[in-house]
C-alpha positions in Angstrom: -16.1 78.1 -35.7 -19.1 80.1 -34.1 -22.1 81.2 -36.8 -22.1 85.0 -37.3 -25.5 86.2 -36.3 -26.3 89.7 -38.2 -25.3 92.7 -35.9 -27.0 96.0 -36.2 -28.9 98.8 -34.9 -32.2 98.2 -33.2 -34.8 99.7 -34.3 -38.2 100.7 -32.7 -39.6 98.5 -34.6 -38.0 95.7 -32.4 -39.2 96.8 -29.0 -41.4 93.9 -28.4 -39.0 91.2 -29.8 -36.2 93.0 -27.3 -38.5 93.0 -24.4 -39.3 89.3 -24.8 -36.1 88.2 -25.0 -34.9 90.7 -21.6 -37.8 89.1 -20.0 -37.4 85.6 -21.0 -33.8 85.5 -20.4 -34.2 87.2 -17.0 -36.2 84.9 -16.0 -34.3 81.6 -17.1 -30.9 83.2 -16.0 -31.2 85.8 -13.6 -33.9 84.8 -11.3 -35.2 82.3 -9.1 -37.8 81.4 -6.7 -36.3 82.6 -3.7 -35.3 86.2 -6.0 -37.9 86.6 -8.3 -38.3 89.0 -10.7 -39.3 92.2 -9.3 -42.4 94.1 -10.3 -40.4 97.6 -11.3 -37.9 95.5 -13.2 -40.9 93.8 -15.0 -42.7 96.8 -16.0 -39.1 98.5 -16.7 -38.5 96.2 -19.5 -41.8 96.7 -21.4 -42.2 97.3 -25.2 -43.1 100.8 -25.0 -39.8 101.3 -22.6 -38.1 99.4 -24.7 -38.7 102.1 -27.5 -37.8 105.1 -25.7 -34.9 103.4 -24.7 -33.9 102.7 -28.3 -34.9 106.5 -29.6 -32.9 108.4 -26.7 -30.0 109.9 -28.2 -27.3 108.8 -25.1 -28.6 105.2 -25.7 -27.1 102.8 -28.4 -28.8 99.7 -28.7 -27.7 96.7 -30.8 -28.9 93.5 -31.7 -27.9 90.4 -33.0 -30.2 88.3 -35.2 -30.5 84.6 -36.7 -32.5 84.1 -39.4 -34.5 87.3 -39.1 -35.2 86.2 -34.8 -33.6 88.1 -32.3 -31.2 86.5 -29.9 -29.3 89.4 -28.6 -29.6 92.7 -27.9 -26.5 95.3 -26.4 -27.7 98.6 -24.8 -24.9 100.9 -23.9 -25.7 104.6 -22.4 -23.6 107.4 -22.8 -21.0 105.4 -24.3 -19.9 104.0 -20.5 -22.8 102.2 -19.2 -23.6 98.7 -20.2 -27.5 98.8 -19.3 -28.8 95.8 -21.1 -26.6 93.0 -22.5 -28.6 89.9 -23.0 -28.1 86.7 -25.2 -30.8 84.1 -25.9 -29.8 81.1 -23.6 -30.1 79.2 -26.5 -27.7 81.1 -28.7 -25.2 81.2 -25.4 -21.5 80.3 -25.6 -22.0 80.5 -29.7 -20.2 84.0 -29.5 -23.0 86.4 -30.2 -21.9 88.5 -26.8 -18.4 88.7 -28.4 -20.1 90.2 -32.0 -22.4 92.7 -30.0 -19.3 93.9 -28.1 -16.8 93.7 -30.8 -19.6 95.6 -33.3 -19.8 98.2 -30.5 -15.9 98.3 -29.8 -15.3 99.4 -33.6 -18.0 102.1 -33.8 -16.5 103.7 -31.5 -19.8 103.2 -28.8 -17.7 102.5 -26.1 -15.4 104.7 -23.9 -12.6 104.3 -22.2 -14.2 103.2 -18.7 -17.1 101.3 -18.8 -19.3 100.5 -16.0 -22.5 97.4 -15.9 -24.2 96.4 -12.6 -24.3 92.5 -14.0 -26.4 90.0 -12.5 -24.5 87.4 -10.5 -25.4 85.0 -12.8 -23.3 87.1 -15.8 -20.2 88.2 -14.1 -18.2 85.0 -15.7 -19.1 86.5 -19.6 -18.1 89.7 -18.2 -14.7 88.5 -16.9 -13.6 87.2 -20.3 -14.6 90.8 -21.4 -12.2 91.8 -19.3 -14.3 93.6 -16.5 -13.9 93.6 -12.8 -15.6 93.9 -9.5 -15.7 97.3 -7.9 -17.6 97.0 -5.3 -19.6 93.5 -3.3 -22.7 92.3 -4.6 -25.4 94.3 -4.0 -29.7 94.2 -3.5 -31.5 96.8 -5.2 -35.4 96.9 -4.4 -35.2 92.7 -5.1 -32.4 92.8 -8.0 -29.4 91.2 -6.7 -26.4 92.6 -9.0 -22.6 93.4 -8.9 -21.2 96.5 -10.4 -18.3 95.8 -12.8 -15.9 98.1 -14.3 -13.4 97.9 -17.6 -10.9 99.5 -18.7 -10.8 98.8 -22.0 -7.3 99.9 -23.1 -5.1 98.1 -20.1 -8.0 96.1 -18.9 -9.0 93.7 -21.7 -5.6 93.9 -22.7 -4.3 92.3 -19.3 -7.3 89.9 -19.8 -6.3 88.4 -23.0 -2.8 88.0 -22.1 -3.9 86.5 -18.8 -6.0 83.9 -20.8 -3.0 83.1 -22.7 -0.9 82.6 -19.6 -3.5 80.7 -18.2 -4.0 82.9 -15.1 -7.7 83.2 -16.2 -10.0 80.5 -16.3 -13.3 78.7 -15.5 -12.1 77.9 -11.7 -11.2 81.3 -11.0 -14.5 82.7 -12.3 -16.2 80.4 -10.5 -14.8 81.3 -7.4 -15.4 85.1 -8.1 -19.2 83.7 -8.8 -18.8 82.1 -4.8 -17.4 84.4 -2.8 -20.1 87.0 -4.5 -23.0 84.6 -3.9 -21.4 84.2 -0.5 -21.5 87.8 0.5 -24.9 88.6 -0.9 -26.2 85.8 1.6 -24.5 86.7 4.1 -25.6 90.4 4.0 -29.2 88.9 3.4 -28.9 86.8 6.5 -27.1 89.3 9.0 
């Protein structure tokens, strides 16, 4: 059985500890050295962004926490846009994603349709949340990214009982991961 990490609302108090772990995570997950991290991104992600972020009122932000250390953090604007959603790679696969969306799923932060432009490298954990592509990969100003899309009443429904038909699994992901690595090198190339 997974650990359950402590889930609640950030506070500006944690603007540096989220930054760190946006950055740290970006870097070890989401970037390489043929797509490195991209100035704007960089300075996007900075403590005292990170704060205004967390004190706008069409922002939520959640984190998760083991022993008092952040390993998670869940930012969601106006209740349909997934803007951050990092885990620690360390705390990965331990269900801490599946407390910061489940936390935000019964408060009510979420609405019907909900959109995230994921990284490639993310767009498995957001398949078992039951979202799907809407559009090819995509390059913005160095940040390679695919916009995803859920519907969370017949979407995440469909998902679950896909899962436990077996329809849905680690191949099929993987091959969603492909052909979207495929087209973002071939529109890079051509």
């Amino acid at each position: 059985m997974n650990p359950t990490h402590e889930i609640r609302y950030a506070l500006e108090a944690d603007a540096c500890a989220i930054s760190e772990l946006i950055y740290a995570t970006s870097q070890l997950c989401c970037f390489t050295p043929e797509h490195p991290c991209p100035d704007w991104y960089e300075a996007s992600i900075q403590p005292a962004q990170i704060r205004e972020l967390i004190g706008s009122a069409p922002m939520a932000c959640l984190v998760a926490a083991s022993d008092k250390t952040l390993v998670g953090v869940l930012a969601i604007s106006d209740s349909s846009h997934v803007k951050y959603f990092f885990v620690h790679p360390v705390f990965q696969k331990l269900g801490v994603g599946k407390q910061l969306w489940q936390f935000a799923l019964d408060g009510g932060l979420l609405r019907n349709t909900v959109t995230v432009r994921s990284s490639l490298f993310a767009v498995a954990a957001y398949a078992r949340l039951g979202f799907k592509a809407v559009e090819p990969p995509q390059v913005l100003k160095g940040l390679h990214y695919q916009t995803l899309e859920a519907n969370l009443k017949n979407d995440i429904a469909q998902g679950q009982a896909d899962k436990q038909a077996g329809r849905v699994g680690p191949l099929k992901i993987a091959g969603i991961q492909a052909e979207g690595r495929r087209q973002l090198s071939a529109k890079a190339n051509g």
